[in-house]
C-alpha positions in Angstrom: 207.5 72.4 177.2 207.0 70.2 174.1 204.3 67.8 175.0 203.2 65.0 172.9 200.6 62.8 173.9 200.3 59.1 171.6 197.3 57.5 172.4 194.1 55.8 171.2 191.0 57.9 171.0 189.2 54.2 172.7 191.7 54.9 176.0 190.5 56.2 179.2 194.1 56.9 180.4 194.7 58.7 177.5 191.8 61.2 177.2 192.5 61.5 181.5 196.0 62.8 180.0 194.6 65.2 177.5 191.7 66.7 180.4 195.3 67.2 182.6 197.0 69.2 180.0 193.9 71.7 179.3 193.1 72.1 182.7 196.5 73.4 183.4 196.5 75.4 179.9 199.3 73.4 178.5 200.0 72.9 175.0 200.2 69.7 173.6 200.6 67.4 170.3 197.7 63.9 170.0 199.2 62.0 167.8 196.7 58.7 167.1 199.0 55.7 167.9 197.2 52.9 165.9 196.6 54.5 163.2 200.0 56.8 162.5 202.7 55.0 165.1 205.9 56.8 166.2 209.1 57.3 164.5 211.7 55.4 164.6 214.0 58.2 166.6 210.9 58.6 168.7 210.6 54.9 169.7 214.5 54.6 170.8 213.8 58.2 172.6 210.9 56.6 174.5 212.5 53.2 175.5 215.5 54.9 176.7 213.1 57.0 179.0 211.2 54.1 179.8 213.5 52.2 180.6 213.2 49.2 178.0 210.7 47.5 175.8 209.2 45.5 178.6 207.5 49.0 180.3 206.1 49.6 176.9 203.8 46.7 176.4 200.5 46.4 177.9 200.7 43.0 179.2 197.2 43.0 180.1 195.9 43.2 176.2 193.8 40.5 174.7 196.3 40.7 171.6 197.4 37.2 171.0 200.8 38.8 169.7 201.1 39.5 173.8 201.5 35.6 174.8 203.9 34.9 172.4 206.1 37.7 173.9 205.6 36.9 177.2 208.3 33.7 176.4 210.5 36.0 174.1 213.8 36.4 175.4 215.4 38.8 172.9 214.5 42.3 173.7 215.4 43.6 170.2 212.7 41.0 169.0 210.5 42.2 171.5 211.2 45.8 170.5 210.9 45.7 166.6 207.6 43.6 167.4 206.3 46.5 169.3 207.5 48.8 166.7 205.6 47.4 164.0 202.9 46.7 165.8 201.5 50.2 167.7 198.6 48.3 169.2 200.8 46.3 171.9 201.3 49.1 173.5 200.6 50.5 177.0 198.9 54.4 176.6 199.1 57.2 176.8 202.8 57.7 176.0 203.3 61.4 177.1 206.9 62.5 175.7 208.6 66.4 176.8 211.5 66.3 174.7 213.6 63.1 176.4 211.6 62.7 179.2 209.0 60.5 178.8 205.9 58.5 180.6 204.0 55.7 179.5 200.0 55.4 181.3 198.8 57.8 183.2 201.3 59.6 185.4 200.4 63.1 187.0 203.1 63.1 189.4 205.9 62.3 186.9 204.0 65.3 184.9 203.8 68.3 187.4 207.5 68.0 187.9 208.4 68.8 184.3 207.3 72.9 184.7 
């Protein structure tokens, strides 16, 4: 397994990730997301795991980048926003090669052993 945790050292759901993987004794990667983002082959990896740009923002941030795309219709828009911008988004993002989870998902994560 390959784990890579991108998260925000502020996020609850992300150190809850983190306290998962070391109590199991399972490597993984923290990669800060505000302050060094993803890739841009990690960021198409992740949405096609996720299943689009919409399961990636945290619609619930205070961001006011978040009610303007709340009436964007383009999803590319909505992705290259997201893409530039590392704070609109929901975390932890836990990534195992393609697989990939965004928030805090322990039952996704036990079935990847």
């Amino acid at each position: 397994m390959n784990i890579q945790i991108f998260g925000s050292g502020k996020c609850f759901d992300t150190k809850k990730a983190e306290r998962y993987f070391k109590e199991r004794r399972i490597a993984f990667q923290r990669i800060d997301l505000p302050r060094y983002g993803m890739s841009g082959g990690e960021f198409d990896s992740v949405l096609r795991a996720v299943g689009g740009v919409d399961q990636l923002i945290d619609w619930n941030s205070k961001h006011p980048d978040i009610t303007l795309m709340k009436y964007m219709d383009d999803p590319q828009a909505k992705a290259d926003k997201v893409f530039q911008n590392p704070k609109l988004m929901k975390t932890p993002i836990v990534r195992n090669g393609r697989q990939a989870t965004v928030g805090y998902c322990p039952e996704i994560w036990s079935s990847w052993r």
